[in-house]
C-alpha positions as CSV (number, residue, x, y, z in Angstrom):
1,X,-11.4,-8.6,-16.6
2,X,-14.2,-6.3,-14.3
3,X,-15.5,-9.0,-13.2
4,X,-11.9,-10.6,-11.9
5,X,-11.5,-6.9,-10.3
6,X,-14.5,-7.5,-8.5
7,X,-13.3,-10.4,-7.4
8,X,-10.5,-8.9,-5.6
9,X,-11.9,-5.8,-4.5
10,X,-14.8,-8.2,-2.5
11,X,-11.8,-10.6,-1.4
12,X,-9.5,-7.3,0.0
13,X,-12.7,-5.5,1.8
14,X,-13.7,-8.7,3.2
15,X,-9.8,-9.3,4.6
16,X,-10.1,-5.4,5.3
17,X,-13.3,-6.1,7.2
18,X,-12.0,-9.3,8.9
19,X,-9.1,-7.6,10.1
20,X,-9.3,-4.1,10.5
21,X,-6.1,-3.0,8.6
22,X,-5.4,-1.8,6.2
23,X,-8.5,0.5,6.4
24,X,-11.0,0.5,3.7
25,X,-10.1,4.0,2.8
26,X,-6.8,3.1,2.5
27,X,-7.3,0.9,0.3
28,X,-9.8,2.5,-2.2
29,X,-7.3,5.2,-1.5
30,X,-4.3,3.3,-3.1
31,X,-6.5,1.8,-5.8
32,X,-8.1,4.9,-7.0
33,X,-4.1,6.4,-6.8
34,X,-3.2,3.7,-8.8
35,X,-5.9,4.1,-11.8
36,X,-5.0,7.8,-11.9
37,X,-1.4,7.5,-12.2
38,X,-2.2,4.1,-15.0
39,X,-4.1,6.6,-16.8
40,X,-1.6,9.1,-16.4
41,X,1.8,7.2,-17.5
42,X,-0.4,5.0,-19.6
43,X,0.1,2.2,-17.9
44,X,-2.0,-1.3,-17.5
45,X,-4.9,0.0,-15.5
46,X,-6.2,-3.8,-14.8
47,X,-3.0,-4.9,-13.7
48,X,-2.6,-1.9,-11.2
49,X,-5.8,-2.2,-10.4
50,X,-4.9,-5.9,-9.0
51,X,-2.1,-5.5,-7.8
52,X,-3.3,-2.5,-5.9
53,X,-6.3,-4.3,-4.1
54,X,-4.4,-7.7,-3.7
55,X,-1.0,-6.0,-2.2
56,X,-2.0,-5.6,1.5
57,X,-4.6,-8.8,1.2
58,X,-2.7,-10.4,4.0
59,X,-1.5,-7.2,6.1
60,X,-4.0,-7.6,8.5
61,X,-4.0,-11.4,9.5
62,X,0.2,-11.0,9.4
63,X,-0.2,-7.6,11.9
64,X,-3.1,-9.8,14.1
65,X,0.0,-12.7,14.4
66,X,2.6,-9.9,15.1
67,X,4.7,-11.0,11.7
68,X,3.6,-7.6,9.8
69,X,6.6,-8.0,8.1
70,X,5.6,-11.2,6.4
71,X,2.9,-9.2,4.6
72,X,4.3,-8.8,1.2
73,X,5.3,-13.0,0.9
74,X,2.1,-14.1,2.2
75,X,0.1,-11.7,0.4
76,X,2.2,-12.7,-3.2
77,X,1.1,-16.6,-2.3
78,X,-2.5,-15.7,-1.5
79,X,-2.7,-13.5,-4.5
80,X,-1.3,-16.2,-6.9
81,X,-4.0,-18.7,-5.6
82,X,-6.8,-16.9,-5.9
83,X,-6.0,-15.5,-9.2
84,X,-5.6,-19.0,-10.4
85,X,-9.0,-20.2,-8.7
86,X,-10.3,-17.6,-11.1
87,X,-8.4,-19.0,-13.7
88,X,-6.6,-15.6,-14.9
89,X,-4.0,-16.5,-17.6
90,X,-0.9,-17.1,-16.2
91,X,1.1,-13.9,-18.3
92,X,-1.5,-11.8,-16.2
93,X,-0.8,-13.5,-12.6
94,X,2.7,-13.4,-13.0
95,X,2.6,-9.3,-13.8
96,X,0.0,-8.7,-10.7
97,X,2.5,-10.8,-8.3
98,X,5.2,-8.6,-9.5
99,X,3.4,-5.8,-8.1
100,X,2.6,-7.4,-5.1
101,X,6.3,-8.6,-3.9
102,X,7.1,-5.0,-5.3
103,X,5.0,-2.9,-3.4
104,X,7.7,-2.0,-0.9
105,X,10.8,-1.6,-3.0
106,X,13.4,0.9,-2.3
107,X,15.4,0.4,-5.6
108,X,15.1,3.1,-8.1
109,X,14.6,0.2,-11.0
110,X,11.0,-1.2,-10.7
111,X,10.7,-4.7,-12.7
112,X,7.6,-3.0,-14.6
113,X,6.1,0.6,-14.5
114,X,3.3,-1.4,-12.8
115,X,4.9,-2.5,-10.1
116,X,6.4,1.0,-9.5
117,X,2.8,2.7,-9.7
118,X,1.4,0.4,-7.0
119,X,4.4,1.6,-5.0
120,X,3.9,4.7,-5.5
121,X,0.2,4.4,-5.0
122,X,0.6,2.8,-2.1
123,X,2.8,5.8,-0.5
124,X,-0.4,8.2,-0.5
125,X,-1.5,6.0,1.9
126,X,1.0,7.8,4.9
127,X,2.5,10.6,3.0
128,X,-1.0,12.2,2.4
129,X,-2.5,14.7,5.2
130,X,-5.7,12.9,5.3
131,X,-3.8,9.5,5.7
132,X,-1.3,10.5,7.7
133,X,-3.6,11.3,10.0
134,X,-5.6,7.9,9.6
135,X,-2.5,6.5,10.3
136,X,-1.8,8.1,13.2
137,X,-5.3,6.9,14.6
138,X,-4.9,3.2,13.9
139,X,-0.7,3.1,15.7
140,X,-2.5,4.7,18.2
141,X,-5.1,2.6,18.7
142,X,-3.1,-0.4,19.0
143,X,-0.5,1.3,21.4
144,X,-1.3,3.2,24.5
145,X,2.1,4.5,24.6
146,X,2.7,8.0,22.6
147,X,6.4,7.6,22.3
148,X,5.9,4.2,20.7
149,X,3.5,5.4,18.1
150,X,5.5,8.4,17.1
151,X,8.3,6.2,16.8
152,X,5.9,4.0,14.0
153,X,4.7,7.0,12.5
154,X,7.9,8.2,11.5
155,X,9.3,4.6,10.2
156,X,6.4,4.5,7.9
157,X,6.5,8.1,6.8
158,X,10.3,7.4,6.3
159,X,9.6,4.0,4.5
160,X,7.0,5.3,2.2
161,X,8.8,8.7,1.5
162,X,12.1,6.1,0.5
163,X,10.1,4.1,-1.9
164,X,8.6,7.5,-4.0
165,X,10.1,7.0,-7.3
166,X,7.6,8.6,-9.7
167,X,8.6,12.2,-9.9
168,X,4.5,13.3,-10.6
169,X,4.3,11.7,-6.8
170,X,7.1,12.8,-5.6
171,X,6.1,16.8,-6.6
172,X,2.4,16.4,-4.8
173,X,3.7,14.1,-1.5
174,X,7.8,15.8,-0.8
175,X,6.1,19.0,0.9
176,X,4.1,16.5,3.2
177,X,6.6,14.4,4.0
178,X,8.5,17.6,5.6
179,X,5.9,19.0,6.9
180,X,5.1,15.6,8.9
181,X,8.6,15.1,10.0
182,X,8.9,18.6,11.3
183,X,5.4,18.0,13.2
184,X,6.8,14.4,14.3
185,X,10.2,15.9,15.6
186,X,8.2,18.2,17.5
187,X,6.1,16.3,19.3
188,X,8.7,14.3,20.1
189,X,10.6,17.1,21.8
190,X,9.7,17.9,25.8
């Protein structure tokens, strides 16, 4: 299975590369998340570690064709083919793809604890103060406007603070997330 993690991690740093987002620390950020929190909640590290590196894989061509949004399909499709071009048993593509088109779930029922750690994972990429400050860099480099960027700043600090469902994540990122929206409201004051 390392060698089918490899796999991935080259295939996500080289979209990473290709398209500048989501960052490279961003992602080792999520993935590293992800096999602390497996190892934590004794969960399947190799699945997290999948679905973590494949759940963004198409994030940055779908923001370079303005269709962002489209992320999460496009990146489940491209996640299934190149999992079966490596020939991973089919049990194991179908758990990874559930974290993928999970990533961004706002239920409080995950389909697997998986899926709801590579959520969760994936939230320490904004709700972080390291990351949240990355984030702030990259809105603001593809906006000139500072209204505007505030403005996506605080949908994705709301949007990953509304998917938190792990309570061991939710402990170490609520006190950011107030912190942030407090600083955010601010500078959006005159």
């Amino acid at each position: 299975m390392e060698d089918i993690i490899q796999a991935a991690r080259a295939y996500a740093l080289g979209e990473t590369e290709k398209y500048w987002t989501p960052k490279k620390e961003h992602l080792i950020l999520s993935f590293e998340k992800g096999q602390e929190l497996a190892k934590t909640l004794g969960a399947n590290k190799d699945i997290i570690a999948l679905g973590t590196l494949l759940m963004d894989i198409k994030l940055g061509e779908c923001s370079k064709e303005g269709n962002a949004a489209e992320h999460v399909q496009k990146s489940t499709e491209a996640s299934k083919i190149f999992l079966q071009k490596l020939n991973v048993a089919s049990n194991i593509i179908e758990e990874v793809l559930v974290c993928v088109n999970n990533h961004h779930w706002t239920n409080t029922h995950y389909p697997s604890l998986e899926a709801e750690i590579c959520a969760n994972a994936d939230c320490y990429r904004i709700l972080h103060p390291r990351w949240f400050i990355s984030i702030i860099i990259l809105f603001g480099k593809r906006n000139e406007d500072t209204d505007r960027t505030l403005a996506q700043v605080e949908n994705k600090v709301e949007e990953k603070y509304n998917i938190l469902s792990l309570d061991i994540c939710k402990q170490e990122l609520e006190p950011y997330y107030y912190q942030f929206k407090k600083l955010i409201l601010e500078a959006k004051e005159e």
